[in-house]
PDB file of N, CA, C and O in Angstrom:
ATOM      1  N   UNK A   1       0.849  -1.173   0.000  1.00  0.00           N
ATOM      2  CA  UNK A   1       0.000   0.000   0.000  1.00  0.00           C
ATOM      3  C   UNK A   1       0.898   1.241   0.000  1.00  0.00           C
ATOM      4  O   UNK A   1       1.891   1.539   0.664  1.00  0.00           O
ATOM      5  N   UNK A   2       0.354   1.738  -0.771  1.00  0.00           N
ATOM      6  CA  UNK A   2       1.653   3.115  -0.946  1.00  0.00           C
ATOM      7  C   UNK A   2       1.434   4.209   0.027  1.00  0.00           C
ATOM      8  O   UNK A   2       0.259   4.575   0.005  1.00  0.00           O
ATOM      9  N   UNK A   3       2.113   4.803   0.807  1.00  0.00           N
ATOM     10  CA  UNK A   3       1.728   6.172   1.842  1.00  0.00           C
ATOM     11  C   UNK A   3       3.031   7.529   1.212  1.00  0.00           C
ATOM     12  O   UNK A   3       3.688   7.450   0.174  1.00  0.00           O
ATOM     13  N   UNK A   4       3.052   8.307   1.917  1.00  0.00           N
ATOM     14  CA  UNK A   4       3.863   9.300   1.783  1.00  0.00           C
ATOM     15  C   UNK A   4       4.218   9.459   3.291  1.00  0.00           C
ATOM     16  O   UNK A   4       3.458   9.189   4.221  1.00  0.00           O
ATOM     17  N   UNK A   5       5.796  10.054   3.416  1.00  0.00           N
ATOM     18  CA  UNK A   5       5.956  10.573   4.467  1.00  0.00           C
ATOM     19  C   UNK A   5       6.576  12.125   4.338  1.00  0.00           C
ATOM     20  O   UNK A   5       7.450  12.328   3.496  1.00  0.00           O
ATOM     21  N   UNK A   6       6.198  12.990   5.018  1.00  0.00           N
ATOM     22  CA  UNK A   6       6.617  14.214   5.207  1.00  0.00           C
ATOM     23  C   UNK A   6       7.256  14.451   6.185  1.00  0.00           C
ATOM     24  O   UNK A   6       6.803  13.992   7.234  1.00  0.00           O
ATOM     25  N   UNK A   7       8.568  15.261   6.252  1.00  0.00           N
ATOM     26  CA  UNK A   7       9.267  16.034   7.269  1.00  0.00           C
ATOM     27  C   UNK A   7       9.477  17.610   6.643  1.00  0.00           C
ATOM     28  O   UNK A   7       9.743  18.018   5.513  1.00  0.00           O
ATOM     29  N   UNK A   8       9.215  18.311   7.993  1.00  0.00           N
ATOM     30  CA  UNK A   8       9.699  20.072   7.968  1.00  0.00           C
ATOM     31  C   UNK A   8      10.229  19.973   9.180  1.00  0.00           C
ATOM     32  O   UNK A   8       9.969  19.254  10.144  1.00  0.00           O
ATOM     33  N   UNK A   9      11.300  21.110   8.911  1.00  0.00           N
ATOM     34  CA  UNK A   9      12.333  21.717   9.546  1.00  0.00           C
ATOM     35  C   UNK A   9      11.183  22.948   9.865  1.00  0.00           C
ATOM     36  O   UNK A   9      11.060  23.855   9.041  1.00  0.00           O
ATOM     37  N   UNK A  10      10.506  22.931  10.875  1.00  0.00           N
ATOM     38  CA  UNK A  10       9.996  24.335  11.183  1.00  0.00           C
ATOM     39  C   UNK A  10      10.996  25.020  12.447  1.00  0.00           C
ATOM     40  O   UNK A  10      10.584  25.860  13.248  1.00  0.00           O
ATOM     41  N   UNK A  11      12.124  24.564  12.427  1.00  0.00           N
ATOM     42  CA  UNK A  11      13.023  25.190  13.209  1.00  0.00           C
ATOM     43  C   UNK A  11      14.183  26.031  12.895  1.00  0.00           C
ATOM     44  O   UNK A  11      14.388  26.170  11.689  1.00  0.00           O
ATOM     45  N   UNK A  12      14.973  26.611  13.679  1.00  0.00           N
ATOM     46  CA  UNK A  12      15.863  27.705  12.917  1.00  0.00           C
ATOM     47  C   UNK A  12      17.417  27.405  12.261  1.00  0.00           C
ATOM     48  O   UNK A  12      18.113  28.051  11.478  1.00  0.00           O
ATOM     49  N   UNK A  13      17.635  25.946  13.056  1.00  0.00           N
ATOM     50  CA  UNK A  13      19.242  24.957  13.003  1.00  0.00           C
ATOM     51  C   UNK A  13      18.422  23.827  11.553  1.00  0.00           C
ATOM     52  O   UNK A  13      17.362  23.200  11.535  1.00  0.00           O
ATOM     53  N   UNK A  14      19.704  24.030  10.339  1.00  0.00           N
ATOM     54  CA  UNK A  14      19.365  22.930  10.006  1.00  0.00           C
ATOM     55  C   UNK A  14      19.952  21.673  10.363  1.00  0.00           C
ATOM     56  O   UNK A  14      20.653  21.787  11.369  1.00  0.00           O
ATOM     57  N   UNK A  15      19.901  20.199   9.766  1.00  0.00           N
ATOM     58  CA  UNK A  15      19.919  19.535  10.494  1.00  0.00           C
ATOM     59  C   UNK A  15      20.158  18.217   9.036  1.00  0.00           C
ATOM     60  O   UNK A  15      19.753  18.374   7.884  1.00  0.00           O
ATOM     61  N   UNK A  16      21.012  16.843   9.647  1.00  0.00           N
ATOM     62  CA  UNK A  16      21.016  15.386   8.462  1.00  0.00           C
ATOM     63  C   UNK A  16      19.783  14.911   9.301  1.00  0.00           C
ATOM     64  O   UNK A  16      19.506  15.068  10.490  1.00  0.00           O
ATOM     65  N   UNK A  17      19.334  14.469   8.587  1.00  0.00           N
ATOM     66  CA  UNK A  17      18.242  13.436   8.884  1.00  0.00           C
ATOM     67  C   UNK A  17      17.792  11.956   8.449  1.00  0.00           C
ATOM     68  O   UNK A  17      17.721  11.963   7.220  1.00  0.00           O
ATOM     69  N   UNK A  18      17.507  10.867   8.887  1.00  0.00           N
ATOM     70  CA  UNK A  18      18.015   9.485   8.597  1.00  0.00           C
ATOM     71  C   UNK A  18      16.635   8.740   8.517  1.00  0.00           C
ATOM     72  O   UNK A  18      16.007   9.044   9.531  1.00  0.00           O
ATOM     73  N   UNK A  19      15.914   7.894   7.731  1.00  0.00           N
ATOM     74  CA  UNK A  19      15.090   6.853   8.143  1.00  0.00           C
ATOM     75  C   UNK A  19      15.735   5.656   7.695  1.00  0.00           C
ATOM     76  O   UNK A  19      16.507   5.507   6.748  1.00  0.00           O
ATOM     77  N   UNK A  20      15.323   4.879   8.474  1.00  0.00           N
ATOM     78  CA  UNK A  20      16.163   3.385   8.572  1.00  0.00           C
ATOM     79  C   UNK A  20      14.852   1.845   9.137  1.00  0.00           C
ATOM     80  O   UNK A  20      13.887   1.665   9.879  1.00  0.00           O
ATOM     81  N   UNK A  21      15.300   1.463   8.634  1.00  0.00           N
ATOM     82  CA  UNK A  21      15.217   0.107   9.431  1.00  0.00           C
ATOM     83  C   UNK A  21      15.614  -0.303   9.961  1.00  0.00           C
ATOM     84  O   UNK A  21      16.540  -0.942   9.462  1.00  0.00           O
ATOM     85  N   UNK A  22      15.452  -0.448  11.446  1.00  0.00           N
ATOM     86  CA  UNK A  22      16.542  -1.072  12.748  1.00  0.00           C
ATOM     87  C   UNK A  22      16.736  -2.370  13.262  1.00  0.00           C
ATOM     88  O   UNK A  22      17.463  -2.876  14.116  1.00  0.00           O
ATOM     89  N   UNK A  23      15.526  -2.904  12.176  1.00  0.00           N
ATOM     90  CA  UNK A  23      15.740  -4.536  12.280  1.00  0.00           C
ATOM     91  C   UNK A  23      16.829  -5.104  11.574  1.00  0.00           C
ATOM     92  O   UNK A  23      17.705  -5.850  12.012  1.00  0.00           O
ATOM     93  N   UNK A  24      16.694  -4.728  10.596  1.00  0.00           N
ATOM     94  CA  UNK A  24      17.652  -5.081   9.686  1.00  0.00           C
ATOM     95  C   UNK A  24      18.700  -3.980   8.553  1.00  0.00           C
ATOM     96  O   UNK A  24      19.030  -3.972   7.367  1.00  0.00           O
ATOM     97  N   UNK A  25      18.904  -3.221   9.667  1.00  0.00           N
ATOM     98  CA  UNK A  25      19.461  -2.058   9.678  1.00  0.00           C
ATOM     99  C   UNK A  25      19.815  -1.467   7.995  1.00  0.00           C
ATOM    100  O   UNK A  25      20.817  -1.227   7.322  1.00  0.00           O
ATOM    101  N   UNK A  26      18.547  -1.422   7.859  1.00  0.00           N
ATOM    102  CA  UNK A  26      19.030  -0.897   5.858  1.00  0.00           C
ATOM    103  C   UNK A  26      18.273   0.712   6.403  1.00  0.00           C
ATOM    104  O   UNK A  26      17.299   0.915   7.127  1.00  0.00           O
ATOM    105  N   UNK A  27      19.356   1.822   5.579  1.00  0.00           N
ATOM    106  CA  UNK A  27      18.714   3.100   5.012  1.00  0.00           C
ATOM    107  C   UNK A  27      17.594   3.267   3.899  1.00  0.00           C
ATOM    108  O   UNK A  27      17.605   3.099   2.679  1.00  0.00           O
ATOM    109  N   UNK A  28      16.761   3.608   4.679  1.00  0.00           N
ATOM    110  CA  UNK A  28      15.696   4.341   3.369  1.00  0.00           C
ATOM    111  C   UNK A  28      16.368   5.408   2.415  1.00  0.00           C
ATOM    112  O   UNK A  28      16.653   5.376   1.218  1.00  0.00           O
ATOM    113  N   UNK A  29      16.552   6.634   3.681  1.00  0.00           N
ATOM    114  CA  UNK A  29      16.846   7.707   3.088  1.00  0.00           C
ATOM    115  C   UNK A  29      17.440   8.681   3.539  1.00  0.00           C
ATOM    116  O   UNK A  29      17.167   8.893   4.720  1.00  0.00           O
ATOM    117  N   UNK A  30      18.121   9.345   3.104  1.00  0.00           N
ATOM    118  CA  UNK A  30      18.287  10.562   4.320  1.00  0.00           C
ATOM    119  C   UNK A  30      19.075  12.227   3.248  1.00  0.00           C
ATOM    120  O   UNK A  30      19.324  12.233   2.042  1.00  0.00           O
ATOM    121  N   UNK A  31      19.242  13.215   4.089  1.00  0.00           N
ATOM    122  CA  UNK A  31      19.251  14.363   3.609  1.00  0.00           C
ATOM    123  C   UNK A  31      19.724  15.274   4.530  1.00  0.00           C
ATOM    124  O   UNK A  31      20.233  15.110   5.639  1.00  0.00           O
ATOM    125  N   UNK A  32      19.464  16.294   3.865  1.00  0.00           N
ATOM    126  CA  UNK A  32      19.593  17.471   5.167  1.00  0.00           C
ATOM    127  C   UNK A  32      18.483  18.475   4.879  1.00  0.00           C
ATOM    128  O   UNK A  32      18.108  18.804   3.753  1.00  0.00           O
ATOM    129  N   UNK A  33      18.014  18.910   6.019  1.00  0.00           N
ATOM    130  CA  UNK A  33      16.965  20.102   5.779  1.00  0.00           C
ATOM    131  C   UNK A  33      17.674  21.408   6.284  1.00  0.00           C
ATOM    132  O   UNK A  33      18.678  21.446   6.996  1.00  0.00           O
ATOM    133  N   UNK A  34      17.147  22.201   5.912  1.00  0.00           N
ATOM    134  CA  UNK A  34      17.632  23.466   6.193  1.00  0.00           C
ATOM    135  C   UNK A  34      16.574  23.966   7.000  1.00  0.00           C
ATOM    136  O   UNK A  34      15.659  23.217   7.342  1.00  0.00           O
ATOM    137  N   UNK A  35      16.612  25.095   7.317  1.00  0.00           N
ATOM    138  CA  UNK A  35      15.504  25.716   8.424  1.00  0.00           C
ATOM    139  C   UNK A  35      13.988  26.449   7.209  1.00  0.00           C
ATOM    140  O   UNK A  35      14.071  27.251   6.279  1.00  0.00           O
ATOM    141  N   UNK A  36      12.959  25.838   7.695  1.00  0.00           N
ATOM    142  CA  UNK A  36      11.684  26.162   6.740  1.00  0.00           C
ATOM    143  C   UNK A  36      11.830  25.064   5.610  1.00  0.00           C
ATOM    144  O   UNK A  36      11.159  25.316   4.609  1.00  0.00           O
ATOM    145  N   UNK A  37      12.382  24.195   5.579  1.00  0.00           N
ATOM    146  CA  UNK A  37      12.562  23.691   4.161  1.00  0.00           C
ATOM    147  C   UNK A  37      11.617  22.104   4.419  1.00  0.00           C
ATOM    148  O   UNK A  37      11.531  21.739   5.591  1.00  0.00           O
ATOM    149  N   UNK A  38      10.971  21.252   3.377  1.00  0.00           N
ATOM    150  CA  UNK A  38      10.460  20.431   3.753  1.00  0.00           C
ATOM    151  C   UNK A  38      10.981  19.354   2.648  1.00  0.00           C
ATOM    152  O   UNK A  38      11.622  19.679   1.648  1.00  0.00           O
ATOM    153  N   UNK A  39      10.534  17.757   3.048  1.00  0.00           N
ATOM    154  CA  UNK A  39      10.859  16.757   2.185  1.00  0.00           C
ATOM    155  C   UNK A  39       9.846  16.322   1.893  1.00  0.00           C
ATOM    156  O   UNK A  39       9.056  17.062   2.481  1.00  0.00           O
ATOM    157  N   UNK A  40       8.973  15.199   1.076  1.00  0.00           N
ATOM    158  CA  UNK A  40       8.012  14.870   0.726  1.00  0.00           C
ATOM    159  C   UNK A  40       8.898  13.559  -0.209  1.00  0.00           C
ATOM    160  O   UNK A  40       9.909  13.771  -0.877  1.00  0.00           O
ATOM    161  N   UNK A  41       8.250  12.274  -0.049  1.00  0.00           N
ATOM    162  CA  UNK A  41       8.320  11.343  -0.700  1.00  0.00           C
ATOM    163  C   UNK A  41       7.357  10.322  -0.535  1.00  0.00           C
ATOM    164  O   UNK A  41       7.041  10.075   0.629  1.00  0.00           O
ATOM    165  N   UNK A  42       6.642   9.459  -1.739  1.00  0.00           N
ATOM    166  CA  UNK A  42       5.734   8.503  -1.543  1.00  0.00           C
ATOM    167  C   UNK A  42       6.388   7.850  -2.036  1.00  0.00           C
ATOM    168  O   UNK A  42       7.091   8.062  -3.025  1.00  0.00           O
ATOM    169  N   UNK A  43       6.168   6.220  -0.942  1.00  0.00           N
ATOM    170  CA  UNK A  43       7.077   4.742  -1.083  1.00  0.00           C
ATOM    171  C   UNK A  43       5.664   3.748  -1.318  1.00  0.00           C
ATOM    172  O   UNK A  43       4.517   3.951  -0.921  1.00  0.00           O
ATOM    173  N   UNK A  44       6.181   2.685  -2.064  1.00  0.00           N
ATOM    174  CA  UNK A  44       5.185   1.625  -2.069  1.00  0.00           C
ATOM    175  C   UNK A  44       5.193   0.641  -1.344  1.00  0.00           C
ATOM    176  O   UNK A  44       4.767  -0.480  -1.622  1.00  0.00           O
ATOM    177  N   UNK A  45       5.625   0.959  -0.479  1.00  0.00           N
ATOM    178  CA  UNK A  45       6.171  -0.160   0.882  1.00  0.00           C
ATOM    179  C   UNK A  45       7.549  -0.319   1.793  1.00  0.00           C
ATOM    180  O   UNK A  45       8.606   0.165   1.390  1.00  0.00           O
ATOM    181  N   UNK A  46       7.488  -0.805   2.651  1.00  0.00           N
ATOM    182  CA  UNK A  46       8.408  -0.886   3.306  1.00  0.00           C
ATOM    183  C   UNK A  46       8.738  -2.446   3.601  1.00  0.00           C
ATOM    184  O   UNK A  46       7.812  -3.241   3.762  1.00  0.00           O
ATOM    185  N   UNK A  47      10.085  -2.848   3.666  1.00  0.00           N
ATOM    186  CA  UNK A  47      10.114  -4.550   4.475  1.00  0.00           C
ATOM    187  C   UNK A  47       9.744  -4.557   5.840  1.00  0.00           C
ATOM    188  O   UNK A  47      10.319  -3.612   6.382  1.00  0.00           O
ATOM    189  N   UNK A  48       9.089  -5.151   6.601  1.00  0.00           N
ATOM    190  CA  UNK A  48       8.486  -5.563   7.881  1.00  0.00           C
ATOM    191  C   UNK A  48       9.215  -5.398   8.466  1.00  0.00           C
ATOM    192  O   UNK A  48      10.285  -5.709   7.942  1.00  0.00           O
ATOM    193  N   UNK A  49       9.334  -4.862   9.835  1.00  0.00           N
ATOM    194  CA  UNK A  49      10.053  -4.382  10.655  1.00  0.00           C
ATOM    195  C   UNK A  49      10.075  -2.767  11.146  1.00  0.00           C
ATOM    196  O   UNK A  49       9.538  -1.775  10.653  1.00  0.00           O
ATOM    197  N   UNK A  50      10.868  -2.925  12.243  1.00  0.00           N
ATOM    198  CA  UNK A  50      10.908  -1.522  12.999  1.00  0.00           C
ATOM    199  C   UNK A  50      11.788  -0.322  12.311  1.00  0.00           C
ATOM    200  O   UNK A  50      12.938  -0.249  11.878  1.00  0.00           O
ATOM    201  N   UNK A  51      10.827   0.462  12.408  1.00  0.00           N
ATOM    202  CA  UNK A  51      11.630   2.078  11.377  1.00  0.00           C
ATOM    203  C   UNK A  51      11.772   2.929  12.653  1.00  0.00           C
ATOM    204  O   UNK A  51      11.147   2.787  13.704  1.00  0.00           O
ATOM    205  N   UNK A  52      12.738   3.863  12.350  1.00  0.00           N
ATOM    206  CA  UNK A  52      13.150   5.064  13.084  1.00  0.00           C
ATOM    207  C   UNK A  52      13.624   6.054  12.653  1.00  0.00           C
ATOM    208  O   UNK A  52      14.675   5.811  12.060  1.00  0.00           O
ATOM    209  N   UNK A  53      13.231   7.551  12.665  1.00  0.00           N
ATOM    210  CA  UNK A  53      13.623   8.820  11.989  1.00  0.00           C
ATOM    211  C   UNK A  53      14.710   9.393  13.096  1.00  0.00           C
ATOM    212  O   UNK A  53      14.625   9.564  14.312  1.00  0.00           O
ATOM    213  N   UNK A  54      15.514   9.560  12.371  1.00  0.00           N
ATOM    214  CA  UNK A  54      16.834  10.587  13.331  1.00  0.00           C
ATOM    215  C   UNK A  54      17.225  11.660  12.581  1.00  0.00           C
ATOM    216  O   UNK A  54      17.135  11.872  11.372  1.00  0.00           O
ATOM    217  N   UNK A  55      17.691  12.331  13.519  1.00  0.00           N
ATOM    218  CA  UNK A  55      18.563  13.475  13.226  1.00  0.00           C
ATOM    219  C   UNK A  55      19.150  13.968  13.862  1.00  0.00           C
ATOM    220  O   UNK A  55      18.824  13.913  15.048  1.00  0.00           O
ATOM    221  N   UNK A  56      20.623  14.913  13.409  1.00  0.00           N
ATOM    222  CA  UNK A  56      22.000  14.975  13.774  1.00  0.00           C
ATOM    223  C   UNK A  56      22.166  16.784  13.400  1.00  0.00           C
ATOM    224  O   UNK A  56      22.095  17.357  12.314  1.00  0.00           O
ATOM    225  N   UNK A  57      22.365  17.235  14.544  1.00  0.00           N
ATOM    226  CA  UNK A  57      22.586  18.784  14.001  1.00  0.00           C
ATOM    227  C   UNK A  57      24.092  18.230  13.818  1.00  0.00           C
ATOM    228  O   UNK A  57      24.574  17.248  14.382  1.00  0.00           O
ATOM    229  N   UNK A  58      24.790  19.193  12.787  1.00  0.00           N
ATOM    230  CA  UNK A  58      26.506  19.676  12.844  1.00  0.00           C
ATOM    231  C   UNK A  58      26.922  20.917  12.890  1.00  0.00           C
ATOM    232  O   UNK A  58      27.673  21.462  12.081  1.00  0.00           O
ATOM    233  N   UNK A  59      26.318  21.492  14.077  1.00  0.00           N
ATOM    234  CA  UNK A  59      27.163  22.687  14.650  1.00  0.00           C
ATOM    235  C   UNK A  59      27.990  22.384  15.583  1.00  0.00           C
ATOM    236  O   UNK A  59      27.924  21.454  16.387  1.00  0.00           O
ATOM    237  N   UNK A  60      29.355  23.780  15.379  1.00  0.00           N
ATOM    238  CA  UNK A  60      30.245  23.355  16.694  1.00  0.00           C
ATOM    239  C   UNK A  60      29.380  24.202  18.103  1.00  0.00           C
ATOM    240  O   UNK A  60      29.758  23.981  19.254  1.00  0.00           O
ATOM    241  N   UNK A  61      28.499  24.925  17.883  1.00  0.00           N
ATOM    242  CA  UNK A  61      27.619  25.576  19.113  1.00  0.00           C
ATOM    243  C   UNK A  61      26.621  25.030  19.293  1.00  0.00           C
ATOM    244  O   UNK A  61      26.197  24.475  18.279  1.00  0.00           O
ATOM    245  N   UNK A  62      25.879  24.901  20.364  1.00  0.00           N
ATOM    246  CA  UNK A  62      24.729  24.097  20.988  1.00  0.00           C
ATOM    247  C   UNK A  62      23.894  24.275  20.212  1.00  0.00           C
ATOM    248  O   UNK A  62      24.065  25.366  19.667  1.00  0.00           O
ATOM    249  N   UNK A  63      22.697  23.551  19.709  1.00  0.00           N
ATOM    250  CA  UNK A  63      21.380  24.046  18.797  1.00  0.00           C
ATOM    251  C   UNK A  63      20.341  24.927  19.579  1.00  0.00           C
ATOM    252  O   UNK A  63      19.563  24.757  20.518  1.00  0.00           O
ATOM    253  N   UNK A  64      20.661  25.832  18.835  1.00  0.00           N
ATOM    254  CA  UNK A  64      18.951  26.416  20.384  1.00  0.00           C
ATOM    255  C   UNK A  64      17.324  26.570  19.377  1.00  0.00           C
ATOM    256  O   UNK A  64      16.306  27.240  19.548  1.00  0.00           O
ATOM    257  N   UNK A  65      17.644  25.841  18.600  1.00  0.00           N
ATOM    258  CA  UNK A  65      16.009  25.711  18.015  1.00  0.00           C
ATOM    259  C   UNK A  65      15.858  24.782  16.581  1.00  0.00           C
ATOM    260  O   UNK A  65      15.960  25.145  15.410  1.00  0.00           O
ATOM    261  N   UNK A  66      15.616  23.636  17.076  1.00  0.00           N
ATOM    262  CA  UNK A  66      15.201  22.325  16.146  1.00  0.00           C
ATOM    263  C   UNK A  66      13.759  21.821  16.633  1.00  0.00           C
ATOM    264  O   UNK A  66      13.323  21.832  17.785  1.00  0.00           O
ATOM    265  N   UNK A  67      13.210  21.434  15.614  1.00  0.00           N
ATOM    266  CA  UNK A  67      12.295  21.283  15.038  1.00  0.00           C
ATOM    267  C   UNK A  67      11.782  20.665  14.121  1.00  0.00           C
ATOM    268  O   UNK A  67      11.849  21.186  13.008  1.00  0.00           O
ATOM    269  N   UNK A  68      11.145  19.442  14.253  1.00  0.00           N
ATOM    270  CA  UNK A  68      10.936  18.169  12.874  1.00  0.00           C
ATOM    271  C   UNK A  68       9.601  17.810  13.155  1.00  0.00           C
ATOM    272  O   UNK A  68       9.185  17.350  14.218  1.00  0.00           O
ATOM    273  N   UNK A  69       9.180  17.967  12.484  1.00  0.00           N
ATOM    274  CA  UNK A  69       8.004  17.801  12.533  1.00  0.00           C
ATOM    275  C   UNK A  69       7.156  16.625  11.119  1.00  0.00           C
ATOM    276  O   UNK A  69       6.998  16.902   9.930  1.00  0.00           O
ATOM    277  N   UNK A  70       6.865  15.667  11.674  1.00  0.00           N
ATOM    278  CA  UNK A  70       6.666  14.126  10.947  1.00  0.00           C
ATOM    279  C   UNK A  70       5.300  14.156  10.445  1.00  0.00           C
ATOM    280  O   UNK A  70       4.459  14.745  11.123  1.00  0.00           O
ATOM    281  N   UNK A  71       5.043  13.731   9.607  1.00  0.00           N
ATOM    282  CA  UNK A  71       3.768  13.091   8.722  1.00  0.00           C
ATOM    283  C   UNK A  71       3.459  11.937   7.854  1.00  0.00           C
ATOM    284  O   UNK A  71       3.577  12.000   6.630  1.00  0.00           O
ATOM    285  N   UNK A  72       3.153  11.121   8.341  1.00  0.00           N
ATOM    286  CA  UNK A  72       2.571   9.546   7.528  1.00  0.00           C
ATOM    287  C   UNK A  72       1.236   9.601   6.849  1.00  0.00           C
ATOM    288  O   UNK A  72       0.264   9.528   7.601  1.00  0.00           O
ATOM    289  N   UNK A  73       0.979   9.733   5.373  1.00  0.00           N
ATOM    290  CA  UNK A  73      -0.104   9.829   4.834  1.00  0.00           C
ATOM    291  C   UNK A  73      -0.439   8.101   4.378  1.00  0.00           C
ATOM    292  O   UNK A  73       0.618   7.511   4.157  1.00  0.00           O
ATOM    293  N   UNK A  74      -1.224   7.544   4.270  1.00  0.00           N
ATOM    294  CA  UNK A  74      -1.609   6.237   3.272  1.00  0.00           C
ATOM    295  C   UNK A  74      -2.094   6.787   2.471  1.00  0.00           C
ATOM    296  O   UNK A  74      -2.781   7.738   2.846  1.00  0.00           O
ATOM    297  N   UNK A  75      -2.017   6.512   0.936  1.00  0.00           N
ATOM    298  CA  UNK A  75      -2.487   7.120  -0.505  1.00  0.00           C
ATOM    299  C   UNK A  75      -3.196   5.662  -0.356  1.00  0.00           C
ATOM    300  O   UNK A  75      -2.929   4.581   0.169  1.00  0.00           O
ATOM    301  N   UNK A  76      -4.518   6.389  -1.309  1.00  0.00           N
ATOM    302  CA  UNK A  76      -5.452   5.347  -2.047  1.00  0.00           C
ATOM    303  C   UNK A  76      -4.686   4.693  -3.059  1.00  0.00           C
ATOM    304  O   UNK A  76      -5.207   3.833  -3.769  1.00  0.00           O
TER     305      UNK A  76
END
């Protein structure tokens, strides 16, 4: 069944960002967002098992405003 997932950076640090499979530890995808910027992709499936979204600021100063904000659509 095909869905879409969405991520925004509605925060001010951009940021890499990772989805994975942690069962069987394969990458979907990953990128970097910038601050305001969004991703959008529809998949026709995934292999069974446990997923997890991460992300990694790379500043050498503390982040003082991140922000990810997730969306799982199912398409007809």
């Amino acid at each position: 069944m095909p869905f879409k997932i969405s991520l925004s950076n509605t925060g001010t640090e951009s940021f890499l960002f990772k989805i994975r499979n942690v069962d069987k530890d394969i990458l979907v995808t990953n990128g970097v967002l910038d601050s305001k910027e969004s991703y959008d992709k529809i998949f026709d499936g995934f292999p069974e098992g446990a997923y997890v979204i991460s992300y990694v600021v790379e500043e050498e100063e503390f982040p003082s405003d991140i922000k990810l904000k997730v969306k799982v659509e199912l398409l007809p």
